[in-house]
C-alpha positions in Angstrom: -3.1 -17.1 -13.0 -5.6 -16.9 -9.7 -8.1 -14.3 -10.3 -8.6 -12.5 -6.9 -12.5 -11.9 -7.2 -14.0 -14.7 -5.0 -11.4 -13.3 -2.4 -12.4 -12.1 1.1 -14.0 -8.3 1.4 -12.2 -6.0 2.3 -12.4 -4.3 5.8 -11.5 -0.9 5.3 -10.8 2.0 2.3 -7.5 1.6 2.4 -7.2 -2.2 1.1 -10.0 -1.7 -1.1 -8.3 1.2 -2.6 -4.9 -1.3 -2.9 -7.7 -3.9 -4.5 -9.3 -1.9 -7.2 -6.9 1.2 -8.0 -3.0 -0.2 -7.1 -4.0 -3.7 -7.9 -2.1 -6.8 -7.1 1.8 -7.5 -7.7 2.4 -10.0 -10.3 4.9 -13.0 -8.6 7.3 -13.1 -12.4 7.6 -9.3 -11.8 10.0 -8.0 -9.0 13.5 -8.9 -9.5 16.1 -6.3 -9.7 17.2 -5.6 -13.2 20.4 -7.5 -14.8 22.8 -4.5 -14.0 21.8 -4.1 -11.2 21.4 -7.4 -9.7 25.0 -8.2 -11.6 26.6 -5.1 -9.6 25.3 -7.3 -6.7 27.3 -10.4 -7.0 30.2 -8.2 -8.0 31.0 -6.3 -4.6 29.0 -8.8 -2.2 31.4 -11.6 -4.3 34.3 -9.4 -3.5 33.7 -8.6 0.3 33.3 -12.0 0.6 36.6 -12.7 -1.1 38.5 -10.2 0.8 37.2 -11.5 4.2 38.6 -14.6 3.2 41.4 -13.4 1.7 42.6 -11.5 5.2 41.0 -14.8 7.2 43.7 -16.9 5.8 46.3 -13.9 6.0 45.9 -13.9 9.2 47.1 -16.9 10.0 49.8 -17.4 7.9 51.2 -14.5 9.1 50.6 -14.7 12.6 
């Protein structure tokens, strides 16, 4: 883990407010939660099939 105290000052209140109060985001923390992220690769997994799905309609029946 980096500690971020030897980093550079900050130039206005605003990041130093982020620095001391808000603090820093942790990299493992972030991802979407397993529901969620499942819900996801359900409907972009079935536009994906449905666009290939009418792709290859379309030219066997045209």
């Amino acid at each position: 883990m980096s500690n971020h105290s030897n980093d550079d000052p900050s130039f206005n209140d605003a990041i130093d407010h982020q620095k001391k109060i808000e603090g820093y985001p942790k990299p493992s923390e972030g991802g979407l939660p397993g529901p969620i992220k499942w819900m996801g690769y359900v409907l972009f997994g079935g536009i994906a099939l449905m666009m290939l799905f009418a792709l290859i309609g379309n030219f066997i029946w045209n």
